[in-house]
N, C-alpha and C positions, 0 to 999 in steps of 0.2 A: 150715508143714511138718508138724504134729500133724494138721491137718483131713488132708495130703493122706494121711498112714499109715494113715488110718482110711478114706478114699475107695478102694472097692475095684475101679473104675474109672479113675481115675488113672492115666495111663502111666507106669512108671517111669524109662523115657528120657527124657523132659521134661527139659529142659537147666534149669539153675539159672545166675541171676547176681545181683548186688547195684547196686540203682541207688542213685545219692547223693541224700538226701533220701525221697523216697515213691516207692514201684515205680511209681504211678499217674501219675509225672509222666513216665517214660519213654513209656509205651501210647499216646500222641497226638502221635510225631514223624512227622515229614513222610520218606515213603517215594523216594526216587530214582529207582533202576532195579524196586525192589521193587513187587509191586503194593498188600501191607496192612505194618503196622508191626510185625505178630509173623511176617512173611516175612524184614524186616530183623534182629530178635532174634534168630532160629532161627539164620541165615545166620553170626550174628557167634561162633556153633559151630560149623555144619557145615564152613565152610570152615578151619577150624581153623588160624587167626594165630592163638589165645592160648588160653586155659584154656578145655576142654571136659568141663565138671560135667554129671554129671547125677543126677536124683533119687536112681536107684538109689547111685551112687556115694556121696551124701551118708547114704543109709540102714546102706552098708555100713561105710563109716568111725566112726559114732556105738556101732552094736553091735561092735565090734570094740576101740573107746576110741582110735582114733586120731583126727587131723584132718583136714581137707583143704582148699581151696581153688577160690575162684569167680571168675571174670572180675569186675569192677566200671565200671557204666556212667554217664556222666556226660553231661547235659543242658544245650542250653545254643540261645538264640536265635543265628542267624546272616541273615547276607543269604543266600540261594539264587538259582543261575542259573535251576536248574530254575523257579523261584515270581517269576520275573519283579524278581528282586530283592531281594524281599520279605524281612523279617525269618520266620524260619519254626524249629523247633523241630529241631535237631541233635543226634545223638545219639552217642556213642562210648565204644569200649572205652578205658579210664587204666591200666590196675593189674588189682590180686587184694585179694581178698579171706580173711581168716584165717581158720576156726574151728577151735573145739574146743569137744567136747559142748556141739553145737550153739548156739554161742554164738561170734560174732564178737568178735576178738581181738584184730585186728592188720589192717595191708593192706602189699603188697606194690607196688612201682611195676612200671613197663609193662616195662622189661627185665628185674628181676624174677618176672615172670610171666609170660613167655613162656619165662624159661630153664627153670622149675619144667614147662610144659606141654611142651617140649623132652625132660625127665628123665620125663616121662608117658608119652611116645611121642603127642601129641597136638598136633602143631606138624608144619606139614606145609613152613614156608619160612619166612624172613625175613631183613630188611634189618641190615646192621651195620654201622659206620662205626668206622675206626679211623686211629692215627696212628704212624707211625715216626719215627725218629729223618732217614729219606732221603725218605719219603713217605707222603704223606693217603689214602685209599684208601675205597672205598663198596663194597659189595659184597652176592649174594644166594646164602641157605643154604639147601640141598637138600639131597636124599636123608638126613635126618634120621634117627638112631637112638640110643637111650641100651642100658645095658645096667646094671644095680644087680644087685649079688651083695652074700651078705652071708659073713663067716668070722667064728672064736673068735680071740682076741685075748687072751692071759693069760685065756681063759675066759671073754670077754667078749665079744658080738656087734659087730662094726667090717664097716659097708656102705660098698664100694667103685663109685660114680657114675661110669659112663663113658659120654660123650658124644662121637658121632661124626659128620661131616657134609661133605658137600662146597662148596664156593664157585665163584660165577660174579662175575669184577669189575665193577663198573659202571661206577667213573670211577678214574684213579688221578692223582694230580700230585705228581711233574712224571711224564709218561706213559715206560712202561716199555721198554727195549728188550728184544729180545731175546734178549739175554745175560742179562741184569739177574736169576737166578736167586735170588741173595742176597737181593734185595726181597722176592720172593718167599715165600721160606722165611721171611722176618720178617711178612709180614705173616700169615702163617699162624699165627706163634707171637700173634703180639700180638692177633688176633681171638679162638683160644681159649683166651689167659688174660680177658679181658675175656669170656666166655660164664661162665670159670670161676667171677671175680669176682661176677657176678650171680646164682648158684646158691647158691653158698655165703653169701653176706649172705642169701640170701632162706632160706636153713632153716636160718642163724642167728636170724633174723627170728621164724621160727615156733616155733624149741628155746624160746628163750625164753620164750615161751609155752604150751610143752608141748603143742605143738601135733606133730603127725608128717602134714605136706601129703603127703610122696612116698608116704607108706602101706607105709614100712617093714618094718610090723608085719608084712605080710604076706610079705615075703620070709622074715625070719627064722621066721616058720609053718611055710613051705613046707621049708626046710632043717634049723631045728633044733626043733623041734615041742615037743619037754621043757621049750625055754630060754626057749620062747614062752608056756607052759602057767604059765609061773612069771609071767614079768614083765607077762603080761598085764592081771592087776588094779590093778597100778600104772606101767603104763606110760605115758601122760602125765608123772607124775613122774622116768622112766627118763629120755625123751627131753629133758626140760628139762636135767635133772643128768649124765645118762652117757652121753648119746649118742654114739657116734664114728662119725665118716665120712672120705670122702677124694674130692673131685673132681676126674676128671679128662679134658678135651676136648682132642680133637683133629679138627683141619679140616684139609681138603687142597683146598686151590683150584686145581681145575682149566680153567679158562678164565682167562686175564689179556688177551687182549686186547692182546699185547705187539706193540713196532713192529718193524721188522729196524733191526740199528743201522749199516745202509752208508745 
């Protein structure tokens, strides 16, 4: 990351991730539908299932004293249909990755870090599975949007996380009738408390660290500029010690796929 500050050629959109072991064991996986292996890397960005880093992003969080967070990728032999078979070199996104001034911290797991790219606005879908007390239920999240405000609180900066999305069901058992609106309304609550649960352990994850992934800092800039101009030299230490927050998701699933109950 030093050579590329100094490379004044370097694009600063260039996506960032973290591979387990040497970046140079990911560069030689076997491509599927792709045509070369940094077709497949780009891709595990642009189409944004999980954390969408990029250089710039990582330069701005470091001058500003906040943290942030990177996809992390994981390497691993498999048989392929594609390779006749073959044992061949698979590649996939796990988790997230933690830093602070520039220095990995921590990692976050894979529904962790897609709830944190969710709270980015950088998560364009995904799959969730949950359980009631009347029924199992699979499901797919759309039209994705978060919204983070930040107010004083006894004088004190408290950012409120809201997260909002729609649902389409995939599979449900035992299958829903058409009355069955109660289900409904439960499985709505219980998917997002379970988004909520993964948000909130993951910048727990990072407070403890003193790490600030959502980039915080930047809301309360933009709103209280005075409160910003003060805690900003010590802000890693704020966010370990005094951060306050509050998450909160709500989904409205609108397709269930229900049967008539005659």
């Amino acid at each position: 990351m030093e050579w590329i500050a100094r490379e004044p050629l370097f694009h600063l959109s260039s996506y960032v991730m973290v591979a387990m072991g040497k970046a140079k064991d990911v560069s030689d996986l076997t491509p599927v539908f792709e045509e070369t292996p940094s077709d497949v890397l780009r891709e595990f960005s642009t189409e944004e299932n999980l954390l969408k880093t990029q250089t710039l992003n990582v330069y701005a969080s470091d001058k500003m004293n906040q943290g942030f967070a990177a996809s992390m990728l994981q390497a691993k032999q498999l048989p392929m249909v594609s390779e006749e078979g073959k044992q061949k070199k698979w590649v996939s996104q796990i988790g997230g990755a933690i830093f602070k001034q520039m220095r990995m911290v921590g990692t976050l797991s894979d529904d962790e870090a897609r709830a944190v790219a969710w709270a980015g606005r950088k998560l364009e879908s995904m799959a969730i599975s949950i359980q009631t007390n009347k029924v199992k239920a699979s499901m797919t999240l759309f039209n994705m949007d978060s919204d983070i405000r930040v107010r004083l609180v006894n004088g004190e900066p408290f950012f409120d996380i809201n997260l909002t999305g729609k649902g389409e069901l995939n599979s449900v058992i035992p299958i829903l009738k058409a009355k069955d609106v109660i289900s409904v309304k439960s499985m709505q609550v219980e998917a997002s408390k379970k988004i909520n649960e993964h948000l909130k352990q993951a910048i727990d994850t990072a407070q403890h660290q003193g790490a600030d992934i959502l980039n915080l800092g930047y809301r309360l800039e933009w709103k209280y500029p005075k409160i910003w101009s003060k805690l900003r030299p010590q802000w890693t230490t704020y966010v370990k010690n005094n951060l306050q927050f509050r998450v909160n998701t709500q989904i409205n699933i609108q397709f269930v796929g229900s049967e008539s109950s005659y």
